[in-house]
DSSP file (Angstrom, degrees, kcal/mol; ACC not computed):
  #  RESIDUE AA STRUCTURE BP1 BP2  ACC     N-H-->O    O-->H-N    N-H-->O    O-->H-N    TCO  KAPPA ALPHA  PHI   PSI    X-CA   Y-CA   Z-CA
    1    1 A X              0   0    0      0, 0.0     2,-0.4     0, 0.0    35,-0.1   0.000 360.0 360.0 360.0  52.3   93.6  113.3   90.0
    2    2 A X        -     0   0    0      9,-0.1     9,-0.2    33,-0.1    35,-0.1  -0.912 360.0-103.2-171.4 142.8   94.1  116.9   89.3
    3    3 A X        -     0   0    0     -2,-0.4     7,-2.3     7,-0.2     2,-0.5  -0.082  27.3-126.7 -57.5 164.4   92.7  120.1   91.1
    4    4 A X  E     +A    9   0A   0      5,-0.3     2,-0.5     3,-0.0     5,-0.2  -0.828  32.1 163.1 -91.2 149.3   90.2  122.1   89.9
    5    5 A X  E >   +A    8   0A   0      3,-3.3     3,-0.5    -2,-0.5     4,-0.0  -0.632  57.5  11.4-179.7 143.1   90.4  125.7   89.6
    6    6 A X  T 3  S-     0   0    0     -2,-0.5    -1,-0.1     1,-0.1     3,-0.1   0.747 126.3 -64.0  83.4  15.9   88.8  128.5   88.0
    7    7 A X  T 3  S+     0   0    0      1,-0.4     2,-0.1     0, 0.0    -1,-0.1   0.315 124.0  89.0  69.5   1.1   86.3  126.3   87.2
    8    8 A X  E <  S-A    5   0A   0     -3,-0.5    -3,-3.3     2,-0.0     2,-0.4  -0.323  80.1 -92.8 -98.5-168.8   88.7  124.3   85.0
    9    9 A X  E     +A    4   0A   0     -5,-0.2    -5,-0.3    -2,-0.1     2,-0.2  -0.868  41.2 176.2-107.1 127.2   91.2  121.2   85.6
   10   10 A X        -     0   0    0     -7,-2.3    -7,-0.2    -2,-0.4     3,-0.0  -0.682  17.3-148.1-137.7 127.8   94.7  121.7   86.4
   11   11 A X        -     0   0    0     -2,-0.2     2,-0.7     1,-0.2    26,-0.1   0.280  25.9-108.2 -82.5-174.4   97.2  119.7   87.2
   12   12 A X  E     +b   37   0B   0     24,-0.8    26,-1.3     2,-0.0     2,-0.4  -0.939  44.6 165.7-119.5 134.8  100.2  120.2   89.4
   13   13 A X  E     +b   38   0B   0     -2,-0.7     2,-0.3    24,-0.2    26,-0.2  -0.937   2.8 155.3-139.7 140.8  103.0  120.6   87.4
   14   14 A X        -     0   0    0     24,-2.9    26,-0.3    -2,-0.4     5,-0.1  -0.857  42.5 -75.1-164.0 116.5  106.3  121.9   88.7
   15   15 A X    >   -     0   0    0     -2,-0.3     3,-1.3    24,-0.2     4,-0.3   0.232  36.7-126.1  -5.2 121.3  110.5  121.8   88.0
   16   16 A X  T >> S+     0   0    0     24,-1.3     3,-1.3     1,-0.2     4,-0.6   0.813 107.5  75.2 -46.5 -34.1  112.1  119.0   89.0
   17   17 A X  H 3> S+     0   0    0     23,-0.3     4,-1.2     1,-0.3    -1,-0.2   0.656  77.9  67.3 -44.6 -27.4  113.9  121.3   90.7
   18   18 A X  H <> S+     0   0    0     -3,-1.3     4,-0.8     1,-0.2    -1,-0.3   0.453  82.3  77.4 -59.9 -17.2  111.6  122.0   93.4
   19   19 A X  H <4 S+     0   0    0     -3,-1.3    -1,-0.2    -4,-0.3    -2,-0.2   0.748 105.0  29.7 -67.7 -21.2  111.9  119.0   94.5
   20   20 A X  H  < S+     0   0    0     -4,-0.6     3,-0.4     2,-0.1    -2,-0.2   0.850 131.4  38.8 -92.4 -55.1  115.3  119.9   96.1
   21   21 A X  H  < S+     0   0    0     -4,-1.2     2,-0.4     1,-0.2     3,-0.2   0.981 135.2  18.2 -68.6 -61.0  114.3  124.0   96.7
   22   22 A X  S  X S+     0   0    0     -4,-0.8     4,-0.5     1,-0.1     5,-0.4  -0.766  73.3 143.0-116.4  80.7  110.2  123.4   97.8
   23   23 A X  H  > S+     0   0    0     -3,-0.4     4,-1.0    -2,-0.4     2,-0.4   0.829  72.1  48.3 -90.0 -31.8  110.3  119.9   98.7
   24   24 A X  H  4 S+     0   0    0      1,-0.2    -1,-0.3    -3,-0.2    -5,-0.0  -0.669 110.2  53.1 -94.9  70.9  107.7  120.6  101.8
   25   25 A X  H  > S+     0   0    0     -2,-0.4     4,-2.1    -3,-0.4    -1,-0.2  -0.377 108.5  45.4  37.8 -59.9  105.6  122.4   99.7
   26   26 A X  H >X S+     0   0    0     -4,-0.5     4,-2.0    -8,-0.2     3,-0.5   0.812 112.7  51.3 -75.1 -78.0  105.4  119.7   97.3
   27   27 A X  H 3X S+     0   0    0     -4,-1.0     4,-0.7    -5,-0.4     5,-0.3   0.962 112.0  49.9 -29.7 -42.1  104.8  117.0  100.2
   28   28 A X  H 3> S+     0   0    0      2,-0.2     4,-1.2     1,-0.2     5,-0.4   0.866 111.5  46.8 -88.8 -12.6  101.9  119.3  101.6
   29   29 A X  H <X S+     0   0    0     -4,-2.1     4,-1.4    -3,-0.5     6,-0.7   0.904 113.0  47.7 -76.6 -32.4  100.2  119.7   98.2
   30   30 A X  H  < S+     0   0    0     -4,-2.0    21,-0.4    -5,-0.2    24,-0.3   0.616 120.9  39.8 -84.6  -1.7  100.5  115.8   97.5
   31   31 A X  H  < S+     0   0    0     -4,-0.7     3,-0.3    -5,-0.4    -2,-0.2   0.780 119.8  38.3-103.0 -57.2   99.0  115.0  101.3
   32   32 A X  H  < S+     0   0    0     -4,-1.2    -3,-0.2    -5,-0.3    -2,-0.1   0.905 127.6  39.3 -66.7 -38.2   96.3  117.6  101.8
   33   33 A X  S  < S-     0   0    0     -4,-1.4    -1,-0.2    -5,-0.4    -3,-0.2   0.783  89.3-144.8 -78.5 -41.7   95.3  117.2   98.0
   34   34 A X        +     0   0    0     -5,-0.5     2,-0.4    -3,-0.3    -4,-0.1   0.749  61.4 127.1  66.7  35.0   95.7  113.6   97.9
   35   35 A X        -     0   0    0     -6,-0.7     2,-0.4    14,-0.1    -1,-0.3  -0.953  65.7 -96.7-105.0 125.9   96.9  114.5   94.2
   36   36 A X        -     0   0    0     -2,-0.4   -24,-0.8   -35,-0.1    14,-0.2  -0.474  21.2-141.4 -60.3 127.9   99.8  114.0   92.2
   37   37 A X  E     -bC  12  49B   0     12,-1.6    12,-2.2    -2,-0.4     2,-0.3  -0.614  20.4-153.9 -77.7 123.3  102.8  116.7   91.7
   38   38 A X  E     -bC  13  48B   0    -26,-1.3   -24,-2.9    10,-0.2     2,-0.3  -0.974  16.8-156.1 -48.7  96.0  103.8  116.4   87.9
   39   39 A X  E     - C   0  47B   0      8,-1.2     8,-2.0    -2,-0.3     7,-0.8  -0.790   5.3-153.5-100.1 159.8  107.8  117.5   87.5
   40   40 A X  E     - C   0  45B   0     -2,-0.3   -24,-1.3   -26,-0.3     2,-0.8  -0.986  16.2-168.1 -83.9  89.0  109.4  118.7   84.8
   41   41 A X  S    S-     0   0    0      3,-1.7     3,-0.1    -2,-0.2    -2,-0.0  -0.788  87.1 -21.9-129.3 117.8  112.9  118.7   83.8
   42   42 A X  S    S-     0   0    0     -2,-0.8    -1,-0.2     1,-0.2     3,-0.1   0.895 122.7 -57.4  51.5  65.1  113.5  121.2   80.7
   43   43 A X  S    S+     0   0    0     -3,-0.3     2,-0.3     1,-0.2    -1,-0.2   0.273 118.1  95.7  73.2  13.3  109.8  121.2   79.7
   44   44 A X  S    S-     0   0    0     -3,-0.1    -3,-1.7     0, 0.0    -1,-0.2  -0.819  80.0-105.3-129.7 142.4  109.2  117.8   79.2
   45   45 A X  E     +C   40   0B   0     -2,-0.3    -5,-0.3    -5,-0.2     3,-0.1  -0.581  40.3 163.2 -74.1 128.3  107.5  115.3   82.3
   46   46 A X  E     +     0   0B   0     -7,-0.8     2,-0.2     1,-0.3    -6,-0.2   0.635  52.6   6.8-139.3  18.2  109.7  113.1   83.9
   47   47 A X  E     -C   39   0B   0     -8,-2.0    -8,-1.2     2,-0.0     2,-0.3  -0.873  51.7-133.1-140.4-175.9  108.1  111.9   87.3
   48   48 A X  E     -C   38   0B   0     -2,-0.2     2,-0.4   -10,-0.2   -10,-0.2  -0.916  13.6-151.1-117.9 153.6  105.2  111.9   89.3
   49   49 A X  E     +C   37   0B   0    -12,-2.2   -12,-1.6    -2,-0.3     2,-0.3  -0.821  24.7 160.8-130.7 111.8  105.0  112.6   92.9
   50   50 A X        -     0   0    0     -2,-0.4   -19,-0.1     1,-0.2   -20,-0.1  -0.769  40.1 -99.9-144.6 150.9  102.2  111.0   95.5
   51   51 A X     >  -     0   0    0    -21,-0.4     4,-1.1    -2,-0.3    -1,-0.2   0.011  36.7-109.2 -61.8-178.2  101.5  110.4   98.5
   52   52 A X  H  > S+     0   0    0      2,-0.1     4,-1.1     1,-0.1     5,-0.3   0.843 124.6  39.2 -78.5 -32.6  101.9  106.7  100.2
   53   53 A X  H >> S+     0   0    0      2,-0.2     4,-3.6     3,-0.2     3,-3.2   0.995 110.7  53.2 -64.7 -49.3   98.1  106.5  100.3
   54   54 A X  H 3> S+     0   0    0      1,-0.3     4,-3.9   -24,-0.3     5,-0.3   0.970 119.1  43.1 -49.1 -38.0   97.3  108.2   96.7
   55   55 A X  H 3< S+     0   0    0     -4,-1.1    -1,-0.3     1,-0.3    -2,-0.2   0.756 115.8  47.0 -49.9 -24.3  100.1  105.2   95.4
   56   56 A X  H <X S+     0   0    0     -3,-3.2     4,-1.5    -4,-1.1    -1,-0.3   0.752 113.3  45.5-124.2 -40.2   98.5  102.6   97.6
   57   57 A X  H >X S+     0   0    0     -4,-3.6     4,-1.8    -5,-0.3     3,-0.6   0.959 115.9  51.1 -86.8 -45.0   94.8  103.6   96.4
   58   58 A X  H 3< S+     0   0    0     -4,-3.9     4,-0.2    -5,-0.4    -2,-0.2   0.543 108.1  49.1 -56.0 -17.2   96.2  103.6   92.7
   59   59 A X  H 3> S+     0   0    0     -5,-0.3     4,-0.7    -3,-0.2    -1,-0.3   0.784 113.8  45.1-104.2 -27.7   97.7  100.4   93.0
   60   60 A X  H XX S+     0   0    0     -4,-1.5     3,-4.4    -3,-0.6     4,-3.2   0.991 111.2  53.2 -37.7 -87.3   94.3   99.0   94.5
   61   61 A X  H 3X S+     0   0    0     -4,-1.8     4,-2.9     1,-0.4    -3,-0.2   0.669 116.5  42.3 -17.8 -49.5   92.4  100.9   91.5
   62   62 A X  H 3> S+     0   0    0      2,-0.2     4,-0.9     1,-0.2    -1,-0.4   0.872 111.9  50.3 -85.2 -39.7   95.0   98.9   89.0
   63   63 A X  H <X S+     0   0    0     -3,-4.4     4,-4.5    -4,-0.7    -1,-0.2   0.915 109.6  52.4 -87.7 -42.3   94.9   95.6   90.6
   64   64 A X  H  X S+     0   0    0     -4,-3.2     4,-2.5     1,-0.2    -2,-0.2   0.994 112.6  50.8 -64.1 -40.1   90.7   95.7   90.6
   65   65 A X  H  X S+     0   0    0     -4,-2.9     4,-1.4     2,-0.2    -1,-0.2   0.689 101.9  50.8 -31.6 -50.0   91.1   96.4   87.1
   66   66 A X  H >X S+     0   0    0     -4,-0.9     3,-1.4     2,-0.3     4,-1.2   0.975 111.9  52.0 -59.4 -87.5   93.2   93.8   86.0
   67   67 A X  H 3X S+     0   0    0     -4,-4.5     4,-0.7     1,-0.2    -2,-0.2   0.746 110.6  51.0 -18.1 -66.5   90.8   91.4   87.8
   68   68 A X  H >X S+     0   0    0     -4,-2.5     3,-1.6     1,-0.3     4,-1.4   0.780 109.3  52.2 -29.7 -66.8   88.1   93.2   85.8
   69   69 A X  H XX S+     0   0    0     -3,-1.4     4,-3.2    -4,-1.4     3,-0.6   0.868 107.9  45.5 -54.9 -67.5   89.9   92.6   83.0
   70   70 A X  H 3X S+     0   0    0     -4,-1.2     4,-1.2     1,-0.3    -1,-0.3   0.501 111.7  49.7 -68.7   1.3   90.5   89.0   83.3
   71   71 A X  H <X S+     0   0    0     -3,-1.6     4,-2.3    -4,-0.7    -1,-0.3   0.683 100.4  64.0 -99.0 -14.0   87.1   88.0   84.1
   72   72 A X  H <X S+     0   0    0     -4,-1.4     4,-0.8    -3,-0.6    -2,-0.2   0.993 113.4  38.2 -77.7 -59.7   85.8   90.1   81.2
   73   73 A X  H >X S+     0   0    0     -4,-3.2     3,-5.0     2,-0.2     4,-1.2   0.937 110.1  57.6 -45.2 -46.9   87.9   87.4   79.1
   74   74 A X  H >< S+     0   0    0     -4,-1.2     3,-1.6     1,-0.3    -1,-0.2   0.972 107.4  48.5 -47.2 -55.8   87.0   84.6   81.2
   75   75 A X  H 3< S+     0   0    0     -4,-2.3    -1,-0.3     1,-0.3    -2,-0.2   0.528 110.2  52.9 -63.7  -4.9   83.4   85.6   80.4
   76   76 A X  H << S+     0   0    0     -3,-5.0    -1,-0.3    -4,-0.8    -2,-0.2   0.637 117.5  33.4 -96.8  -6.9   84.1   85.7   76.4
   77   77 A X  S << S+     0   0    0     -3,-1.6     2,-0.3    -4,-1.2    -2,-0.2  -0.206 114.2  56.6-150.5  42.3   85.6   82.4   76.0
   78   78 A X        -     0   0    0     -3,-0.2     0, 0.0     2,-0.1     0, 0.0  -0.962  58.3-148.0-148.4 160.4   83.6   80.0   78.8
   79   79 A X        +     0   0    0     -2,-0.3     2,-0.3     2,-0.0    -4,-0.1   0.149  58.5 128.6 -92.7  15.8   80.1   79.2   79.3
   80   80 A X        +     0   0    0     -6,-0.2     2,-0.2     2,-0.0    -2,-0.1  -0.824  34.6 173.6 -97.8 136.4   80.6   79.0   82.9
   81   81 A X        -     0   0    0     -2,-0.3     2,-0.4     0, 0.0    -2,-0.0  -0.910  21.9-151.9-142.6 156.5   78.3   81.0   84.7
   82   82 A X        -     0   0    0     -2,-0.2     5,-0.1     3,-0.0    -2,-0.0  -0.985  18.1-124.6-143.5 129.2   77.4   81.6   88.1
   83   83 A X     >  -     0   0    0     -2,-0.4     4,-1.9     1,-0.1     0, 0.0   0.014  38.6-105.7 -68.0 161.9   73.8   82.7   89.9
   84   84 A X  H  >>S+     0   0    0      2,-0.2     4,-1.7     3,-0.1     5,-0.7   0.989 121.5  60.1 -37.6 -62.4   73.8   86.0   92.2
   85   85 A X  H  >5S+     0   0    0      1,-0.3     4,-1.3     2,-0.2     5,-0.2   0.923 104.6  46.2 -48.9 -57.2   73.5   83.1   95.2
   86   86 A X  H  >5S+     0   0    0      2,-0.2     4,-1.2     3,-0.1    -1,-0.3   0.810 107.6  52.6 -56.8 -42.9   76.5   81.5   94.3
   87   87 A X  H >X5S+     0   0    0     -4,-1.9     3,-1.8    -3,-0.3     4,-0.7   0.997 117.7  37.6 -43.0 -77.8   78.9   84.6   94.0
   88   88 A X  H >X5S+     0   0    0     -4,-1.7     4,-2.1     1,-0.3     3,-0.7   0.922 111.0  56.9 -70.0 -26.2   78.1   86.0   97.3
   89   89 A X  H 3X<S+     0   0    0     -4,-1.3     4,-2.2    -5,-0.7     5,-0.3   0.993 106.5  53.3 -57.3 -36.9   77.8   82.7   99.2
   90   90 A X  H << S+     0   0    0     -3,-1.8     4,-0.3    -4,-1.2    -1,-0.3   0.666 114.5  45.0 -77.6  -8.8   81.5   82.1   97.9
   91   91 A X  H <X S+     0   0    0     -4,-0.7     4,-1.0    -3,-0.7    -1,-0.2   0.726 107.0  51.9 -98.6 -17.9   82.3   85.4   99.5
   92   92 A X  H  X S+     0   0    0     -4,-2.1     4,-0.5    -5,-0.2     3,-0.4   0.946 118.4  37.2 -62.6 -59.9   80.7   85.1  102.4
   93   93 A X  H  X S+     0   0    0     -4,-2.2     4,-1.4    -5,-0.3     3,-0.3   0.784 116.6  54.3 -82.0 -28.3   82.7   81.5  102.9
   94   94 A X  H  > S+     0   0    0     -4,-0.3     4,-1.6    -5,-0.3    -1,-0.2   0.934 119.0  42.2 -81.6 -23.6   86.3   83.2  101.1
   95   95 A X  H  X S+     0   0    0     -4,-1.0     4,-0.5    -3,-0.4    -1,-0.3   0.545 106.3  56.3-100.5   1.9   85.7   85.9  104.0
   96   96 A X  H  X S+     0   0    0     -4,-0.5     4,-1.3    -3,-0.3    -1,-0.2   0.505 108.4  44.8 -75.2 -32.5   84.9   84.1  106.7
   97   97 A X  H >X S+     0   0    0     -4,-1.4     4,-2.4     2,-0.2     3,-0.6   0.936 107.3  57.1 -85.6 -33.1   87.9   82.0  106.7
   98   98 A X  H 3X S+     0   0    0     -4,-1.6     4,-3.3     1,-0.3     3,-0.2   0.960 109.0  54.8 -53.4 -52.2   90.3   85.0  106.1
   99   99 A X  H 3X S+     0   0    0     -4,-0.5     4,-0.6     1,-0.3    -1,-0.3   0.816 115.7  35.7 -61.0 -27.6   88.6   86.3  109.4
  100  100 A X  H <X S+     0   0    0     -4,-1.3     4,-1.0    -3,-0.6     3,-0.5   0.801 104.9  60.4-103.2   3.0   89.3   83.4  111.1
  101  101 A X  H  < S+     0   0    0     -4,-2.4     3,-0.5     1,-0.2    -2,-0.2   0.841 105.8  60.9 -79.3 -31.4   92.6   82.5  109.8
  102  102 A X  H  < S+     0   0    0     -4,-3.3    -1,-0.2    -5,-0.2    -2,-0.2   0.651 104.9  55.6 -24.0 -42.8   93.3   86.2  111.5
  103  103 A X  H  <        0   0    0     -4,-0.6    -1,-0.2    -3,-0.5    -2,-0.2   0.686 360.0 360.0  -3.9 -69.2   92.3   84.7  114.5
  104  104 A X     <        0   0    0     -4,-1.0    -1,-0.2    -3,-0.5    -2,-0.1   0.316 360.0 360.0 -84.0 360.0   94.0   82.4  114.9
């Protein structure tokens, strides 16, 4: 989540004050970039600033994780296992009803 340039990484990092002085400035780097705006207030970070999507795709990102996470336990401390056929057949049936409970 942070630009490149010069053939390095950098973030964008900027006064908390600009948020009041270049506020559309900061808003067109965090949409076009789809990167977070790092402020500053006396040299130290103390927000971030995103779009609604980058938030929305970062809260995805977190969520799948946290799934991740908990099946990685589930899978040290059960013996319950489940074939390729069986996984997608239960997604096929958990996404078929969601589509029709949409429906409906």
């Amino acid at each position: 989540m942070i630009n490149q340039e010069r053939g390095g990484y950098m973030p964008h990092i900027r006064p908390v004050s600009d948020l009041r002085n270049n506020f559309a400035e900061i808003s067109r780097i965090v949409h076009e970039t789809g990167e977070p705006v790092f402020l500053t207030k006396n040299g130290y970070g103390d927000m971030v600033v995103m779009s609604m999507e980058a938030y929305e795709r970062k809260l995805f990102e977190s969520e799948i994780y946290f799934k991740l996470k908990e099946a990685e336990l589930e899978a040290k401390t059960t013996n319950k296992r489940f074939s390729h056929d069986e996984v997608f057949s239960d997604l096929r049936s958990r996404l078929a009803d969601k589509v029709d409970a949409n429906n409906v």
